[in-house]
FIKEGU-528251 format. One record per residue (C-alpha): z negated, y negated, x negated; residue number from 1. Coordinates in steps of 0.05 Angstrom, whole numbers. Example, Ala and Ser with C-alpha at 12.3 -4.5 7.8 and 13.67 -1.06 7.14 Angstrom:
2
     pz     py     px num
   -156     90   -246   1
   -143     21   -273   2
END
This chain:
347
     pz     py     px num
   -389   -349  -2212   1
   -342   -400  -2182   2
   -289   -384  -2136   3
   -237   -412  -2190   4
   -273   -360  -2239   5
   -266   -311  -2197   6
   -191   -321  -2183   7
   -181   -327  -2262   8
   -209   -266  -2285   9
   -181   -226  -2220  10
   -258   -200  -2211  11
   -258   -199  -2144  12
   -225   -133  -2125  13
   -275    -99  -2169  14
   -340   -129  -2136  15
   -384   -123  -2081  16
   -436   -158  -2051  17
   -495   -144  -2094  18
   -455   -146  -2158  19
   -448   -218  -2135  20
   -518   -235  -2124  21
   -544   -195  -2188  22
   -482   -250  -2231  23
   -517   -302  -2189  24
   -598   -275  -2207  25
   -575   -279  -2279  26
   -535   -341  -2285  27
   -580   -388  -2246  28
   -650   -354  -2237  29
   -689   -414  -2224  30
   -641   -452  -2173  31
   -650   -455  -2103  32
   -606   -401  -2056  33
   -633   -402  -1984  34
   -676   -445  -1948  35
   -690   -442  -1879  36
   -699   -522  -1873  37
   -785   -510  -1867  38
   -836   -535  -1909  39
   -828   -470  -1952  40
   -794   -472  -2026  41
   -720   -450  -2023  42
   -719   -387  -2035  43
   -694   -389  -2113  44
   -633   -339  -2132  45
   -673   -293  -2177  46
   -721   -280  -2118  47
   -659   -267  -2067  48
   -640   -211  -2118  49
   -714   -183  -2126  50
   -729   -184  -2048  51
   -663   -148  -2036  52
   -683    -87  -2082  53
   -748    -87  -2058  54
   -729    -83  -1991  55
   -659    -32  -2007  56
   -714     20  -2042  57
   -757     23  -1978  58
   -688     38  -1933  59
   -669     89  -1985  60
   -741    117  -1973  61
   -719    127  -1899  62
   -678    177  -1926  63
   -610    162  -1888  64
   -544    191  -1911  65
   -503    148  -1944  66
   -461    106  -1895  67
   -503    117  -1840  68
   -504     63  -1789  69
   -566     12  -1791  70
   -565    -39  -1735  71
   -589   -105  -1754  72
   -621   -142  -1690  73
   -620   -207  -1729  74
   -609   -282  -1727  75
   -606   -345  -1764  76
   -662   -325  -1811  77
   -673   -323  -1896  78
   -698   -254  -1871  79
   -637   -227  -1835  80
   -588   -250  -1897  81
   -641   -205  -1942  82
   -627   -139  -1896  83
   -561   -149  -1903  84
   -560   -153  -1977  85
   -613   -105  -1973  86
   -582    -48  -1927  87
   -515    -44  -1966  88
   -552    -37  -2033  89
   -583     29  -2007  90
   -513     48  -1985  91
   -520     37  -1916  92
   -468     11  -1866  93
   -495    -50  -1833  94
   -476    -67  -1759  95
   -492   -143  -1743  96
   -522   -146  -1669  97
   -537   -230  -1656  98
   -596   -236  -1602  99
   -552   -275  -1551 100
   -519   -204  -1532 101
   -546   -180  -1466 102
   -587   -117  -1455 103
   -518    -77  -1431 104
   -469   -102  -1483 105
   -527    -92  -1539 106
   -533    -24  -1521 107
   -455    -10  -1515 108
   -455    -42  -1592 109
   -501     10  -1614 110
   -465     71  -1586 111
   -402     45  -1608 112
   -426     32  -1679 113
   -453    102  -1675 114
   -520     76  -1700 115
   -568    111  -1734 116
   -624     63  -1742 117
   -651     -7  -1724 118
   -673    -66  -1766 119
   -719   -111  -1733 120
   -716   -185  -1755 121
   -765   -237  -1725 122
   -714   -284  -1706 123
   -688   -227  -1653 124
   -759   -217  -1639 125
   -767   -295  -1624 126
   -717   -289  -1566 127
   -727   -215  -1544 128
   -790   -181  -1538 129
   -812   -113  -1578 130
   -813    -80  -1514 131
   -740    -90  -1499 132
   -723    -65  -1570 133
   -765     -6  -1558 134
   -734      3  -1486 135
   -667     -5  -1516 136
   -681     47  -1582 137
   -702    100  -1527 138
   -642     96  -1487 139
   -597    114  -1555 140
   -614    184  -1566 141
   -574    175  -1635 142
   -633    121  -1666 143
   -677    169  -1705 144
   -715    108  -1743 145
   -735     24  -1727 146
   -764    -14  -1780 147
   -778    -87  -1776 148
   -799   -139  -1831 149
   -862   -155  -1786 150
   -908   -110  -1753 151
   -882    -77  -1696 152
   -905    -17  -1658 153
   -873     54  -1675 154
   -831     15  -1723 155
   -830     19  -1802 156
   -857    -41  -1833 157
   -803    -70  -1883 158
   -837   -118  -1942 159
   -788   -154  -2002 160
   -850   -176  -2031 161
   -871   -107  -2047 162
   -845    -89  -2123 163
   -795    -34  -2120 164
   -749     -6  -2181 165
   -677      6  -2170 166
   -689     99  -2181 167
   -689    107  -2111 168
   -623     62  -2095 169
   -549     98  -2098 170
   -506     72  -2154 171
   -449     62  -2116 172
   -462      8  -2066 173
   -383     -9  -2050 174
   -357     28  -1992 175
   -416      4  -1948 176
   -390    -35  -1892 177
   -403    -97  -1843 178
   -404    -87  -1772 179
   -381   -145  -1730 180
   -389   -155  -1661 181
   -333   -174  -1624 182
   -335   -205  -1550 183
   -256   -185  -1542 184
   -258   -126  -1576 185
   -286    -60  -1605 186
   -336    -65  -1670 187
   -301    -98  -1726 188
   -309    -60  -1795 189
   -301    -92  -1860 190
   -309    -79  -1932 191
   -345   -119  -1976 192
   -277   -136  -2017 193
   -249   -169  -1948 194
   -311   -209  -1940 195
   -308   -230  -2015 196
   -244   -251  -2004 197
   -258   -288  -1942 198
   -304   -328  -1974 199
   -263   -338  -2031 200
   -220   -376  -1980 201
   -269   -414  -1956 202
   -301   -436  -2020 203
   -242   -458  -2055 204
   -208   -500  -1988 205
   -275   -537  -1982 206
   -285   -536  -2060 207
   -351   -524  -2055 208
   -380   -528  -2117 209
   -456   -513  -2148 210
   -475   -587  -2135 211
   -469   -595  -2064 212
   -514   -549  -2021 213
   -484   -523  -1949 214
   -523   -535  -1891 215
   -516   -483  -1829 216
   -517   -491  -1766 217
   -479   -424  -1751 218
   -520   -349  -1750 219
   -515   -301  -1808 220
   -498   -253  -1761 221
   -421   -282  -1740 222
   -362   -270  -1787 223
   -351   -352  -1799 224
   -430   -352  -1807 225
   -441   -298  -1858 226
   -377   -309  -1887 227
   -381   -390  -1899 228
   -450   -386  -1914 229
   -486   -334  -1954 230
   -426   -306  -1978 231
   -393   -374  -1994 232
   -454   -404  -2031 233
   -455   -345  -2075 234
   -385   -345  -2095 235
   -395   -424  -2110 236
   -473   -414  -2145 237
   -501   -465  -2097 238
   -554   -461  -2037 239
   -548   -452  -1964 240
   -597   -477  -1916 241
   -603   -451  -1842 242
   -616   -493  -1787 243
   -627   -462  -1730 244
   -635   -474  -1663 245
   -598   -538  -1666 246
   -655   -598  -1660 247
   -640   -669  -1667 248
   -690   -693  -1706 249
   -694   -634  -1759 250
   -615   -632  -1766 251
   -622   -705  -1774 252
   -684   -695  -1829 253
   -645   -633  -1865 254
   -587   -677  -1873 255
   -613   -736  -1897 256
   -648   -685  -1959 257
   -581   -660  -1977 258
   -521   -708  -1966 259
   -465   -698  -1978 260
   -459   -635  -1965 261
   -420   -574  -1931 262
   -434   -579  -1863 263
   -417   -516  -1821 264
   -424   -523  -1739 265
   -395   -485  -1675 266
   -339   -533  -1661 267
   -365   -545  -1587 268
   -427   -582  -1629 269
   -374   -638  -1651 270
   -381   -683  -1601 271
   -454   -681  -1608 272
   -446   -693  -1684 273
   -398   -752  -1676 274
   -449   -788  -1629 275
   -490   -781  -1692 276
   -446   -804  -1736 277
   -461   -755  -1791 278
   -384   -743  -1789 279
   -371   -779  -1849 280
   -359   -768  -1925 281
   -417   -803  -1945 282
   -459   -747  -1904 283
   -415   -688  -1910 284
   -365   -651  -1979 285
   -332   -617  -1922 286
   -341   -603  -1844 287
   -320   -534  -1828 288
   -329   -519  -1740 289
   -326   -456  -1709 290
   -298   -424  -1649 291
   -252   -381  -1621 292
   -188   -420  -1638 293
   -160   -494  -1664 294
   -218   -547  -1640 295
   -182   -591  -1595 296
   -171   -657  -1626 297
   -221   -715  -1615 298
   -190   -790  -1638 299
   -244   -820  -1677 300
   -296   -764  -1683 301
   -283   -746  -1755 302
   -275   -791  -1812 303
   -208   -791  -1838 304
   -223   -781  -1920 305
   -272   -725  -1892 306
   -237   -649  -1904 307
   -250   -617  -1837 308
   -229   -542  -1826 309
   -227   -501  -1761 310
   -250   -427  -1774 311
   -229   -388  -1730 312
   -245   -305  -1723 313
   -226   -246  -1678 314
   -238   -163  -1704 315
   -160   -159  -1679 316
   -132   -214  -1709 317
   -170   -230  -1763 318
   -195   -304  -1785 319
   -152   -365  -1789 320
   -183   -424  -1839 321
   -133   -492  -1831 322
   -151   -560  -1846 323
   -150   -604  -1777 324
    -88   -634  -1764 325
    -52   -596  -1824 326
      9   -543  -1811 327
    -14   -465  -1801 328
     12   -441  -1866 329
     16   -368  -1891 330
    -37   -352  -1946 331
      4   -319  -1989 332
     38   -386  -2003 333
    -18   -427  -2014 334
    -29   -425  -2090 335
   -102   -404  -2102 336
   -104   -378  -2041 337
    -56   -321  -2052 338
   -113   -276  -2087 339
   -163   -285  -2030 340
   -103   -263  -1978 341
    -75   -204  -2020 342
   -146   -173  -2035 343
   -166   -194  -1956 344
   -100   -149  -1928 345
   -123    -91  -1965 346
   -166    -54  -1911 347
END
């Protein structure tokens, strides 16, 4: 489904996340989704939708009540965008903890969240080691269950690959939420309608469209990174790739398979990327930075005829998504947008 579709038929407000990939599954079974930028097939849309029930019937084996709170120790990883998917299938709030958090403010997330459980990707495990999760899991008396998608000690080993029917998962998937982190703030909490929405935004400012894939440099586990990249490429039926950590000679190998594309980056990256010269329409369909507010203008860094955006996020204030060097304008008054703000301002 496109994000012109989805304004047309006023869908949106009766979807969530799943219901989005499963349209996806169907529609395009065979085209690439995610991609991780290694030697390994994309990961092809009918498989994204098969690993995510595999993986949702083993959580909903765990036995949690709904809407209990999983933490997600994740990163920029094909695997962490699956227990996403996966977690608020089985009907489980998911609480997105990014590995660059330190011991004390990981911790605080946890107890804040009220979590019940931790998900253990290997992309968290490839910056901290198992025994600071398990250090961390005994010093939250309110964690009654770890499980991790490789083997780990004392921790439930998660597998997509293992073929699981949908008897075990609850029907009603909506009212799950995402968990932000916020650096300025208490947890952010969203529902899956606001995300949606989000991404609605995004997708239809960029016009990204089922031809062009988007390359990511930002994690999964931000708001601008979940919500301009999985989210976004499912609205518009098209892949995302991950690239992460930033490495010259990959980025420069990634991008050279998929120009033109969407190109999504922290905005402190830009400089970097203008030395490059991959700031140009004939590389990128769109250039979208992140950080915490309007990336200060560099003369000359950014092709003209190339749309750049700065996304912008805080729990309190919300997100701000403005073309570079255009006028802050209201959503509400911005045409196709409207839908995307309306559905997004109804916590």
């Amino acid at each position: 489904m496109t994000a012109s579709m989805a304004i047309e038929i006023g869908a949106l407000g009766h979807l969530d996340l799943n219901a989005v990939l499963d349209g996806a599954a169907r529609l395009r079974p065979g085209r690439p989704a995610l991609s991780d930028g290694s030697d390994a097939p994309p990961l092809r849309f009918a498989d994204f939708d098969r690993k995510v029930l595999g993986l949702a019937s083993q959580l909903a084996q765990l036995k949690l009540a709904p809407q209990s709170r999983l933490l997600l120790l994740g990163g920029a990883s094909i695997s962490s965008i699956l227990l996403i998917f996966a977690a608020l299938r089985a009907g489980l709030d998911i609480a997105l903890a990014p590995a660059f958090l330190d011991p004390a403010e990981l911790r605080r997330f946890a107890q804040d969240v009220e979590a019940v459980g931790l998900a253990v990707d290997p992309a968290f495990l490839a910056v901290r080691s198992e025994d600071y999760v398990l250090e961390m899991a005994a010093g939250l008396p309110g964690v009654r269950v770890i499980c991790a998608m490789s083997p780990m000690d004392s921790a439930v080993l998660l597998d997509p690959d293992i073929p699981m029917g949908s008897e075990n998962v609850p029907d009603n998937k909506t009212e799950a939420l995402v968990i932000l982190h916020d650096p300025q703030g208490p947890p952010a909490y969203y529902n899956q309608r606001r995300l949606l929405a989000a991404a609605l935004d995004v997708a239809t400012q960029a016009r990204i469209g089922t031809q062009q894939p988007i390359l990511s440099t930002l994690s999964p586990m931000s708001f601008a990174g979940f919500v301009a990249g999985p989210l976004a490429a499912l609205l518009a039926g098209t892949q995302l790739v991950l690239h992460a950590p930033f490495e010259r000679a990959a980025f420069a190998a990634a991008l050279g398979k998929l120009e033109p594309c969407h190109l999504l980056a922290p905005a402190a990256l830009l400089p970097a990327l203008a030395r490059e010269r991959v700031t140009a329409s004939r590389h990128c369909a769109s250039l979208v930075l992140s950080g915490t507010g309007e990336a200060p203008p560099q003369p000359g860094a950014v092709e003209e005829s190339l749309p750049a955006f700065n996304f912008s996020w805080s729990g309190s204030a919300g997100y701000s998504f403005t073309r570079r060097g255009a006028e802050p304008q209201p959503l509400a008054v911005m045409g196709q947008r409207m839908r995307a703000a309306t559905i997004f301002n109804q916590a």
